[in-house]
Residue, then its C-alpha position, 0 to 999 in steps of 0.5 A: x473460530x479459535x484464535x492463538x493467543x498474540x505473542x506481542x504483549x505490549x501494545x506497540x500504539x496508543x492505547x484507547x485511553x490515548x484515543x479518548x483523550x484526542x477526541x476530547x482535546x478536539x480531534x475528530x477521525x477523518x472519515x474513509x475512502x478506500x477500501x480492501x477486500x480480501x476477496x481471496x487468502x490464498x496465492x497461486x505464487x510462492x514469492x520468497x519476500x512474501x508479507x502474506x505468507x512469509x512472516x511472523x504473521x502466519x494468522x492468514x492460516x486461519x481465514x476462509x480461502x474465499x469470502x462467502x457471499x453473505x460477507x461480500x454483501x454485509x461489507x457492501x452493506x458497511x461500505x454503503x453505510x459509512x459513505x453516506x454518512x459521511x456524504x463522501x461521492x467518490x470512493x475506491x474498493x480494491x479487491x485483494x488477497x492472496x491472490x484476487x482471481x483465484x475467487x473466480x470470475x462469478x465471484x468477482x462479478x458479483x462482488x462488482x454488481x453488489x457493491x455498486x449496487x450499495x452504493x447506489x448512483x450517488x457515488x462514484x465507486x472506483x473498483x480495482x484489483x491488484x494481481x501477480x498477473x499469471x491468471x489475466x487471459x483475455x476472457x477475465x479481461x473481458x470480463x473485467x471491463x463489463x463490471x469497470x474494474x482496472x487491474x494493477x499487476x505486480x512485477x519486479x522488471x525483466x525475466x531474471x529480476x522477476x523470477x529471482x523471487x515471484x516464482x510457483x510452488x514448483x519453483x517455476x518463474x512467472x515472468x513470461x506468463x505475466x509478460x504475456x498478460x500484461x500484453x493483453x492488457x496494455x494493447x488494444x481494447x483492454x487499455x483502459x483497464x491499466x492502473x499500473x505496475x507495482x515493483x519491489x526494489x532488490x538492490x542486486x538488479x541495475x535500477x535503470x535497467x528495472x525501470x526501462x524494464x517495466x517502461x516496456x510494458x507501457x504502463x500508465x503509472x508504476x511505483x517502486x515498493x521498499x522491501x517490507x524490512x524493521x528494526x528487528x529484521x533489516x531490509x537486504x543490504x541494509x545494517x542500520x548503524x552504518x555507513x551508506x544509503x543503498x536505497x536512496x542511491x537506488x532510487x536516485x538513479x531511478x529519479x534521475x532517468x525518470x525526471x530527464x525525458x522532456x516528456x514524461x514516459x510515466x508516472x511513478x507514484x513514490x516520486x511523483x508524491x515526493x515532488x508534490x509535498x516539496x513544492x507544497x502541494x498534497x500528494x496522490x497517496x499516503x505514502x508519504x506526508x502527514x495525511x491522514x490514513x483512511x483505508x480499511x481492509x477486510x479479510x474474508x472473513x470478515x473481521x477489520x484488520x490493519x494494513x497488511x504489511x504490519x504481519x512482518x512485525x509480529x503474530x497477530x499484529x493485523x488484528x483489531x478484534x471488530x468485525x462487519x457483523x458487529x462493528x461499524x467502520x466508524x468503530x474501527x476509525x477509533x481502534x488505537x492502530x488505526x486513530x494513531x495514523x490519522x494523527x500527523x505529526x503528533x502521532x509520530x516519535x519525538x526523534x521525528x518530530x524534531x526533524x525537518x523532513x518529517x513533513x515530507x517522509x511522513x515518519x516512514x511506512x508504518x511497517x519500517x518503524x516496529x523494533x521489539x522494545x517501542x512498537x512503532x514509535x520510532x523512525x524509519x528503519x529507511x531513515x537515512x535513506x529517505x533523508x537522502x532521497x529528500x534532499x537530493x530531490x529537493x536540490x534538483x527542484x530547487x536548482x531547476x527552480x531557481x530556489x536556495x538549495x537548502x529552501x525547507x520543504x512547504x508542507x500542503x497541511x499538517x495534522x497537528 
């Protein structure tokens, strides 16, 4: 297939020289876990802030609508391959897109039988889906929990929240059809499937409202994504120079209905893991702290690609040239993109290694530090936001704790 050729001529990571000289001086690639399967690149929804389909990215174009069979069970086969020499026993593969149940339930029950089938017995394979929610009915369901595979589902609170931005083509919102699945989903014997919601956080939309909004579908654990905004292009409501941390106030309102309830009511990933690295121990996720990163995402057709939300960067800034036919995923371990997030705090900026914090926001999501001139060897363009977020929290544990206010965060580890 004939490929445009990329607009971005610097490289904005390390190059492969940069990777050679790490190995040499002792670093080794932390093997992977979790893997992402695009088993779809299309999408059934128009969403406005869209990191598919609505940025500088429009590669998505030129992939197949659907992963053919042949390249479900080469990245089986790739899976199998790289778990078992690795000896890892447990693993999670998230089927993705675009929108994952436009593949089709014969598709997704055979993507399910082959790949545990690859791995065979000797690994716990965790199989997930993440979807908009307008195709969940009681027979996918159904489906669904024959071949073990729980269902995230992404939304952005009560109808008016949801539908400013999660609409169809025709401009119809979907906060009602998701709603009636998430019904199916969270009462009766399609319970277990749960894995959670997934918000996007709009500064125009009350935070404590979004959160009770989302409490009523009673999900087991939920997360608030920052919008996908850099340097080049901002965030909403967000000017990078001046006053004020809107983001952080948001969240903060969030933090503070959240932690309040002598019972927990959920979890909520972003805070969860905040709390975790401030009191030492290693968060749930990457999203924060200085773990290694140890995804992969394939597209369908296919080829190795970087984290999606690096499309709001540039044209072709998910590309890493490897493919499952011809690369290994020990290969794509050693891609410059790739090895630069595995490398802790050496991989981040000088500005970040000087700071405190760094321990804990873990220089930012890699997409929110791109600005045209340095790639992505800057901070956060949330920065002063996650800055006050960290230390508003810290103080309320330190508080509640009995510790100094200005006690320094414990890191679990650190990669040097």
């Amino acid at each position: 297939m004939r490929r445009p050729p990329l607009r971005h001529v610097e490289p904005p990571w390390p190059g492969v020289a940069d990777v050679v000289a790490r190995e040499a001086a002792g670093w080794t690639p932390s093997p992977l876990h979790s893997f992402v399967l695009k088993v779809h690149s299309r999408c059934d929804l128009a969403c406005d802030y869209c990191y598919m389909y609505r940025s500088l990215d429009g590669s998505w174009r030129e992939q197949p609508r659907t992963m053919a069979p042949a390249t479900v069970d080469r990245a089986a086969e790739r899976i199998a391959e790289h778990l078992h020499t690795h000896g890892i026993g447990e693993a999670g593969v998230v089927l993705h897109g675009g929108e994952p149940l436009l593949a089709g339930d014969a598709a997704l029950a055979r993507t399910a039988d082959v790949l545990r089938a690859a791995v065979g017995s000797g690994v716990r394979l965790h199989l997930s889906l993440q979807t908009n929610g307008v195709r969940l009915t009681e027979r996918r369901l159904d489906l669904l929990g024959e071949h073990g595979i729980r269902v995230g589902v992404s939304v952005d609170g009560g109808r008016a929240a949801h539908d400013r931005h999660r609409r169809g083509a025709d401009g119809r919102g979907s906060h009602a059809r998701v709603a009636a699945a998430l019904r199916l989903l969270a009462d009766g014997p399609h319970r277990p499937l749960f894995a959670g919601l997934l918000c996007t956080v709009d500064l125009r939309n009350d935070p404590v409202r979004s959160y009770e909004d989302l409490l009523v579908h009673r999900p087991p654990s939920l997360d608030f994504l920052l919008p996908l905004g850099h340097w080049q292009t901002p965030p909403p409501g967000l000017t990078p120079g001046r006053p004020g941390t809107p983001y952080a106030d948001w969240l903060w309102a969030v933090f503070e209905r959240w932690y309040a309830p002598a019972r927990r009511e959920t979890r909520v990933r972003l805070l969860d893991d905040l709390m975790a690295l401030l009191l030492g121990a290693a968060p749930d996720t990457e999203a924060l702290g200085l773990g290694p990163v140890r995804y992969a995402v394939v597209e369908t057709d296919g080829s190795l690609a970087q984290d999606d939300t690096l499309r709001t960067a540039y044209h072709g800034a998910t590309r890493t040239g490897l493919d499952l036919r011809h690369h290994t995923f020990d290969e794509l371990l050693r891609h410059p993109g790739i090895a630069a997030r595995q490398w802790g705090a050496a991989g981040l900026c000088a500005e970040c290694r000087a700071c405190p914090l760094h321990r804990v926001c873990g220089g930012g999501h890699y997409a929110n530090r791109y600005r045209r001139a340095t790639g992505f060897a800057n901070p956060s363009v949330y920065c002063a936001d996650l800055t006050a977020l960290i230390r508003r929290v810290r103080a309320r544990l330190a508080r509640d704790l009995g510790l100094p206010a200005e006690r320094p965060p414990v890191p679990s580890s650190e990669v040097a």
